[in-house]
N, C-alpha and C positions, 0 to 999 in steps of 0.2 A: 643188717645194714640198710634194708630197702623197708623193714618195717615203719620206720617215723617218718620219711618223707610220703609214704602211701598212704598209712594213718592218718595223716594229717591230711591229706587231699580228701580219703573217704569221708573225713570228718566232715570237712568243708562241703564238701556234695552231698551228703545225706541233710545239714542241717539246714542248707540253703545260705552259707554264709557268704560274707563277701567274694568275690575275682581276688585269683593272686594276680601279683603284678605280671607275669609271664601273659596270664591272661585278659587280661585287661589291655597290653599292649597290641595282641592279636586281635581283639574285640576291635579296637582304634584302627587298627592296619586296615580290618576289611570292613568297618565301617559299622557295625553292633552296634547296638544299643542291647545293653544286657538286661535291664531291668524293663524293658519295653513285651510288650505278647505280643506274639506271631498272629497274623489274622490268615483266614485261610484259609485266602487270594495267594498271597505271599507264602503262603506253605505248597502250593499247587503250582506254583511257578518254579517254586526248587527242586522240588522232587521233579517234575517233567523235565526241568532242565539238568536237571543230572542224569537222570533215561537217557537221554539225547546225546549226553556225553558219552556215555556207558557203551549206547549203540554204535555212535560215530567210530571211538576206537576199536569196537569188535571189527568195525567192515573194512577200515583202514590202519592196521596194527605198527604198523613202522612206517609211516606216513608217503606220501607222494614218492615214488621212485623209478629210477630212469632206465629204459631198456637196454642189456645190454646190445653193443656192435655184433656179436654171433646170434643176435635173437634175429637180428635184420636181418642176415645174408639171405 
């Protein structure tokens, strides 16, 4: 059941074919250019900025949180 919808993706990524529309929507959401190269300024700015994220959540896992009343007495 999950062969032809797969097949067909691998297809598509191995031969370098067009964006399906799912993808091409997302491309448009967060602003891609799919057929444009990464320079690598822009490749060094993502990767750091995802470290950053990566880090941020390790130090702060369930974000800002308030003491309880028996922590004060």
């Amino acid at each position: 059941m999950v062969y032809r919808p797969f097949g067909g993706h691998l297809y598509r990524v191995v031969t370098g074919a067009r964006s399906s529309i799912g993808e091409r929507g997302v491309y448009r959401l967060v602003g891609v250019n799919p057929s444009a190269e990464q320079s690598w300024g822009v490749y060094i700015r993502r990767v750091l900025g995802s470290d950053v994220e990566v880090f941020h959540r390790r130090l702060v896992p369930d974000g800002p949180q308030r003491q309880s009343v028996e922590l004060c007495r």
